[in-house]
N, C-alpha and C positions, 0 to 999 in steps of 0.2 A: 587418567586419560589426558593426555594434552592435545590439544585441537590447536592448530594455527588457518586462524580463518583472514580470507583473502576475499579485499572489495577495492573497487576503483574510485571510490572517492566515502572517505570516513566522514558522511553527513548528517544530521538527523533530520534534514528535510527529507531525505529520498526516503519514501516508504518504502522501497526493493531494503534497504538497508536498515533501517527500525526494522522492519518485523524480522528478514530471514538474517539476519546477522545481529543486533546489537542485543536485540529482547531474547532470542532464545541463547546466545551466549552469555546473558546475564543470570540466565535462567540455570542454564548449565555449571558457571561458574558455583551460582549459591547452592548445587546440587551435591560440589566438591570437585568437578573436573577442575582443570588446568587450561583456560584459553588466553592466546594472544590475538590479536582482529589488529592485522597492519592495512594502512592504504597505501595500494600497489604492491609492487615484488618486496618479497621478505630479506632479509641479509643469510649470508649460507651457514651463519652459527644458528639462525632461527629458525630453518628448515630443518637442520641439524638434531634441535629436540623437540623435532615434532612428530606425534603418534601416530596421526592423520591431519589430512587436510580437505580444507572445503573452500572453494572458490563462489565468491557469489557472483554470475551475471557481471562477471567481466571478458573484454572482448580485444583481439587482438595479438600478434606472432610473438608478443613477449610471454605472454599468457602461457600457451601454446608451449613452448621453451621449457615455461617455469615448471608444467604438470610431467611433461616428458623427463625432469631431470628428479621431481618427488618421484616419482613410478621406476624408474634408475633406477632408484636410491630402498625403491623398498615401503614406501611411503604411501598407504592407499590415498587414491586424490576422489573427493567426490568434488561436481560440480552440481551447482543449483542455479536454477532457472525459473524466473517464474515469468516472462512474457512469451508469447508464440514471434521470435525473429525471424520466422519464416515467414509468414506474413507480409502482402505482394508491398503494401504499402508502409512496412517499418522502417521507423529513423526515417535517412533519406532516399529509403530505397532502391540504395546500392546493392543488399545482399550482402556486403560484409560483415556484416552483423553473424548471419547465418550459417557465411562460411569459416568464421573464426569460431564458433561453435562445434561445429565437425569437425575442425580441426583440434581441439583441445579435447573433445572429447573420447577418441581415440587413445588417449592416455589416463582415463577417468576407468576408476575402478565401478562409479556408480553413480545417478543422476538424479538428482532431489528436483523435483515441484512441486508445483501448487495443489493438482489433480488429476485422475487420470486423462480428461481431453487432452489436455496441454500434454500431459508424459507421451501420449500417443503420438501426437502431431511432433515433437522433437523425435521421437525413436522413427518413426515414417520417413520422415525429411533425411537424418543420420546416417540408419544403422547401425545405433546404437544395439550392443549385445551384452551390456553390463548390470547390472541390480537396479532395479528404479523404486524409488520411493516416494510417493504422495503426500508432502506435508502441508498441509495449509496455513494459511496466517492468522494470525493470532487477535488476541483483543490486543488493545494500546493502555491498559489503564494509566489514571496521570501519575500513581506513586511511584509506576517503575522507569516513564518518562523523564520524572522530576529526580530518581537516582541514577539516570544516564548522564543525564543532563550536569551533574556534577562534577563530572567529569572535565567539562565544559568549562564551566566555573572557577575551580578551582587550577589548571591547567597541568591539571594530573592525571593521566587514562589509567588508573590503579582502582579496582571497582570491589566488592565481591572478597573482602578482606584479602586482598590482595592474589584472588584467582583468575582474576578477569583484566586485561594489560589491555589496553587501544593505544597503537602507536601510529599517530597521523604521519602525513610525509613532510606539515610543516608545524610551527608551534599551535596549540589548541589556539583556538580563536573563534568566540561565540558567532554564529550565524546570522545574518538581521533577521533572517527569515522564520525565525525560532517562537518569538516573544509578539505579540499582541501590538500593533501599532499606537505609539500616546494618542489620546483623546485628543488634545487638539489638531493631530497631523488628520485623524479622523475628522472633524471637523471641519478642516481646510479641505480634505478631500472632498469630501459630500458636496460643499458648495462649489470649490473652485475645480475642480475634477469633475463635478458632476455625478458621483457615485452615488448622491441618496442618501435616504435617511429612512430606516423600515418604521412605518405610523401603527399605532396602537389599535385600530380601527378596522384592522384587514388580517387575516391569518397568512402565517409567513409559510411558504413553499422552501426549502432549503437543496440548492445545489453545490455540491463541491467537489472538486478535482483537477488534474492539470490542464492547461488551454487546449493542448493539440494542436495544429496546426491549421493555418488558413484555407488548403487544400485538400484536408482531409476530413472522414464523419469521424472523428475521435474527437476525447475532450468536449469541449464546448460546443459543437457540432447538438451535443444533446439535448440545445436549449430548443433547439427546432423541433426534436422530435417531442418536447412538452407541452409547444407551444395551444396546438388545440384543445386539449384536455384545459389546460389552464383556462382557456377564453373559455368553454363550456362550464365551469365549478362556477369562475369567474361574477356569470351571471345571478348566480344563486345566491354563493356566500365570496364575500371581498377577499381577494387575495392580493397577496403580494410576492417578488421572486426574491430571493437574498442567494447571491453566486459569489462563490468564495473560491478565487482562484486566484493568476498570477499574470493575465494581460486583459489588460483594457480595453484594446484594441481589438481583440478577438471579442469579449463583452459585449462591447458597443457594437459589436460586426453581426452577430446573431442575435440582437437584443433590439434591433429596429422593430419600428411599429408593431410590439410586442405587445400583446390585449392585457396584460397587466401591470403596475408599477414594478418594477429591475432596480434591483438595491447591492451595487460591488462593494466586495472590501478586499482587500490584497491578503493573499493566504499568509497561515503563519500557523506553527505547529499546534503551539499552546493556546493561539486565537478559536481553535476549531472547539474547546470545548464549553466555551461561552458560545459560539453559533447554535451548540447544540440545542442551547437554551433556552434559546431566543426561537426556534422553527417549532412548528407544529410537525411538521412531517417532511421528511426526506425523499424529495425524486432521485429515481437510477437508473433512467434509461439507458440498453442496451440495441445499440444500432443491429448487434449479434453478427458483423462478418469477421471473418479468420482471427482476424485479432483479437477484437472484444470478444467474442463467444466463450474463451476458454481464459478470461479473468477471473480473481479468486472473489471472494465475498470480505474482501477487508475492508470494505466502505459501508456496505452491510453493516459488519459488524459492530466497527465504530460507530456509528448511529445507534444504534440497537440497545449498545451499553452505555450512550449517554441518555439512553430513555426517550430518543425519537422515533418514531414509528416510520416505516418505510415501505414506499411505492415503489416495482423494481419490475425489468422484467424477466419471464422464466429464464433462468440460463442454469448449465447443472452446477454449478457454483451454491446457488441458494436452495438446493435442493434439500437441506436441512433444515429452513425458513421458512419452508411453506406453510405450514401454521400457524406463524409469527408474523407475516409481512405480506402484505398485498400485491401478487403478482398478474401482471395482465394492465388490464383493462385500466387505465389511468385517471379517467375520469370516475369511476367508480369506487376506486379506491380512495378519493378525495374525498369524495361525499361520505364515504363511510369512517375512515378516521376523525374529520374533520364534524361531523353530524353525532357520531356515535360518543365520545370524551372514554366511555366505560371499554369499548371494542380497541385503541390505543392502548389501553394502561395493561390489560388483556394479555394485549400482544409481545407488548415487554416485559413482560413478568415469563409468558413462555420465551421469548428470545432471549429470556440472562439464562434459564437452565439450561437451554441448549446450548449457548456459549459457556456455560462454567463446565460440562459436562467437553464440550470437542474443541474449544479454541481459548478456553484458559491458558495463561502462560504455564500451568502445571502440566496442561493435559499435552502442549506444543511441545514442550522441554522432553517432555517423554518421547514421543516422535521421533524428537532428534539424536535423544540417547540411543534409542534402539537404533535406528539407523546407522548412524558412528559405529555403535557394538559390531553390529551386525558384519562392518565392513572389515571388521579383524584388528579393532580396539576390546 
């Protein structure tokens, strides 16, 4: 099977692109298929020997173009999605997002997400009448990060003894946002930034994810909704916040007269598995409107399987977690990870089965084989 897989920018910061593109096409390649993962439109010799195609969560009338001339040509095109663009408040709120979606999809043989809210809420929105399939995302482990990442490196997209080809739009060229900032840029930050420094003397609360925006509840917006739970543990046992994201300015903006010590460091791929480290436990507040309600559990799970226990709440995403992770009630989940040392270790020993068992790269690779199969590969 040759897959030519299509994404609007070949990153390994973007987790749209780690999980539903780079990791299970690594997966797929060492399974024995045949894929190419170009950023942007492919050339017409590369569509050419392609068996199918899959579009990640790209947007826009080139897009659009590209699936109408695969579907031409004979070519089943699946497209994958995994945020709700319909959503009153997405991007900038234009809707184009939305409607460059319907538009492309019109020419998709079949529609890959996260779950079924989210598959529903795109087929709702659409009219979509094509094969839908529910894939989730996957674990991150570091071995298969640090053989993507080679790629990188090396400035060769040849992976997968030579089954797996990533062809960027311009020469590879590592990301800064990849690697662990130096100790001393740490350093200088903490004092001269102001970011902190987490003290040995307090249990660390661990948040992480994109900023979101100034004007929206997404992102960062969910250090507010922590906020009282923290100041109630607070009193009991010392806490501290450690937020690991990508603006300061949003940080600083929801981190006012905040009832705990607030410790930033600037995201970075490889930095997140040392955070894991360093936290006692993982908050994941879910605001739960349109948008967030029908996110997948990859933050979850990342936690999970570096051995942090996590506070979240119910959304049907973690609906496989519920055994493994504390959902609800925020403050009580604190005390009890945090109180308990034996009820954490517990928990992640049930959350690696449940992840080795539905979001191993074995079990995701499979998912996506069938799928592909299933489409008339």
């Amino acid at each position: 099977m040759r897959v030519l897989w299509i994404v609007s920018s070949l990153s390994m910061k973007v987790a749209s692109v780690r999980l539903r593109t780079l990791l299970p096409a690594l997966s797929l390649a060492k399974a024995g298929h045949e894929l190419l993962v170009c950023e942007g439109l492919p050339q017409d010799d590369q569509i050419a020997r392609a068996d199918i195609v899959v579009i990640n969560k790209c947007f826009g009338d080139a897009y659009a173009t590209f699936a109408r001339t695969c579907a031409g040509r004979g070519i089943p095109v699946l497209y994958d999605l995994c945020d709700n663009v319909f959503a009153p408040d997405y991007g900038d709120g234009s809707g184009k997002a939305a409607q460059s979606v319907r538009e492309i999809l019109v020419h998709c043989t079949a529609l890959i997400t996260t779950g079924p809210l989210l598959a529903d809420a795109i087929v709702r929105h659409t009219g979509f009448d094509g094969s839908v399939h529910c894939i989730p995302d996957s674990e991150e482990p570091r071995f298969a990060i640090d053989e993507l990442l080679r790629a990188w490196e090396q400035g060769q997209g040849v992976l997968a003894e030579g089954r797996l080809t990533l062809r960027p739009a311009q020469p590879f060229e590592m990301e800064r946002q990849i690697f662990p900032e130096h100790r001393a840029r740490t350093l200088f930050n903490a004092v001269f930034r102001k970011d902190g420094w987490l003290r040995r003397d307090r249990r660390t609360v661990l948040w992480f994810g994109t900023p979101g925006r100034m004007d929206s509840k997404t992102g960062l917006y969910a250090l507010r909704l922590m906020k009282d739970a923290l100041a109630a543990v607070n009193a009991e046992i010392p806490l501290q916040l450690l937020v690991v994201s990508s603006s300061r300015k949003l940080f600083r903006h929801h981190t006012q007269d905040y009832p705990v010590p607030c410790v930033f460091r600037p995201w970075s791929l490889l930095s997140m598995y040392g955070h894991f480290q360093s936290a006692d436990v993982t908050m994941i507040p879910n605001p739960q409107d349109a948008f967030s309600i029908v996110k997948s559990a990859n933050r979850t799970i990342f936690s999970l399987s570096e051995g942090t226990p996590v506070i979240a709440d119910p959304v049907p995403a973690l609906s496989d977690f519920e055994d493994c992770t504390h959902q609800g009630d925020w403050a009580e989940g604190l005390r009890a990870y945090l109180g308990q040392p034996g009820l954490a270790k517990q928990h992640i020993e049930r959350a690696r089965k449940v992840i080795a068992n539905r979001y191993s790269l074995a079990s995701i690779c499979e998912d996506w084989r069938r799928a592909l199969e299933g489409e008339g590969c």
